[in-house]
N, C-alpha and C positions, 0 to 999 in steps of 0.2 A: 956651896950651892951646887945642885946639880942641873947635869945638863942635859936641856929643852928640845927636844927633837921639833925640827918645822914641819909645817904640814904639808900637805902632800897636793895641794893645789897646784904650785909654782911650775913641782916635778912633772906633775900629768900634762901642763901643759907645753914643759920645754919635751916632752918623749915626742909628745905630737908632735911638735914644728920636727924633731927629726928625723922620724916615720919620713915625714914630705921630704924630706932632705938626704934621705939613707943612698939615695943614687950619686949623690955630688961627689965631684973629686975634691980630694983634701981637706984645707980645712973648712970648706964648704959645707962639708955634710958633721963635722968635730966641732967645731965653735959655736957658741950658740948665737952670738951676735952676730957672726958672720953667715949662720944657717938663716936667722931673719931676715938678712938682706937677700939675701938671694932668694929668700922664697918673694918677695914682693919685687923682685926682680924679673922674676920667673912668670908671677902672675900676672903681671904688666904688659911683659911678650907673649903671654899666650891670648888675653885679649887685646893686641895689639893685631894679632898674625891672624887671629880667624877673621877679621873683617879684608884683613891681606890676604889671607886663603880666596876666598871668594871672590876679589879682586882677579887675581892672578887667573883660579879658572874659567872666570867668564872670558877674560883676553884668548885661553890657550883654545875656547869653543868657538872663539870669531873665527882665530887664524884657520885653524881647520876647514869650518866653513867654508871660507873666502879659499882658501888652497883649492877646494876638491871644485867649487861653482868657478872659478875660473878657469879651470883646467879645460870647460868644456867650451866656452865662450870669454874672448877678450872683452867682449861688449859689456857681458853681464857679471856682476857683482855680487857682495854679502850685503853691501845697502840696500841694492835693486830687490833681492831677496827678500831681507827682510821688511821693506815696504809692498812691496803687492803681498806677502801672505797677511800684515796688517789690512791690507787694502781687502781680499777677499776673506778677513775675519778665520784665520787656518789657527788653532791654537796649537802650537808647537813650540816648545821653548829650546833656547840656545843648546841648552844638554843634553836634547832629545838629538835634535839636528846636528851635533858633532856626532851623534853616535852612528845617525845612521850613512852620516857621509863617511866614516872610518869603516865601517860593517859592509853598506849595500849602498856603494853611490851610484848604480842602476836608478834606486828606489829615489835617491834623492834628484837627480834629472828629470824623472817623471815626476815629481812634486814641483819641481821650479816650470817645467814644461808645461803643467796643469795651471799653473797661475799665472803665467802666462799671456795663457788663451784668452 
């Protein structure tokens, strides 16, 4: 009897999983069971970490914030802040306002100065 060569489905799809996997050390990127785990490993922490991305930068634009608005007044706050520009309807978001108190924190004392009033 001779012999049946397999087809070529199984193959196309173990090449793929190690395309995904050709960065891994050892037998992470060589094993194909062990190249499966880890890519659902992988894919697990990367939609784990972009909701923790986001997490992380909203905290790193408070501190900022709250760092540069204090510097100028012990009174006043990033809460105080960010309730009177809700109060006066100023649309600014958090990423805006770390930017411009790391850039131009002149600009950002006359913004908190302006709401203020």
């Amino acid at each position: 009897m001779t012999r049946i060569r397999r087809g070529y489905i199984a193959r196309r799809r173990r090449t793929k999983i190690r395309l995904f996997a050709s960065s891994f050390r050892g037998a992470h990127s060589r094993l194909t069971r062990t190249i499966t785990q880890q890519k659902i490993r992988a894919l697990v922490s990367a939609h784990r970490d972009r909701d923790r991305q986001k997490r992380n930068f909203r905290r790193l634009w408070i501190t900022r914030i709250n760092a540069v608005i204090r510097e100028r007044g012990v009174s006043y706050s990033y809460s105080r802040l960010i309730h009177d520009l809700y109060k006066r309807q100023v649309l600014l978001n958090r990423k805006i306002l770390a930017q411009i108190a790391i850039l131009n924190k002149n600009c950002l004392y006359m913004i908190s100065n302006e709401i203020i009033k």
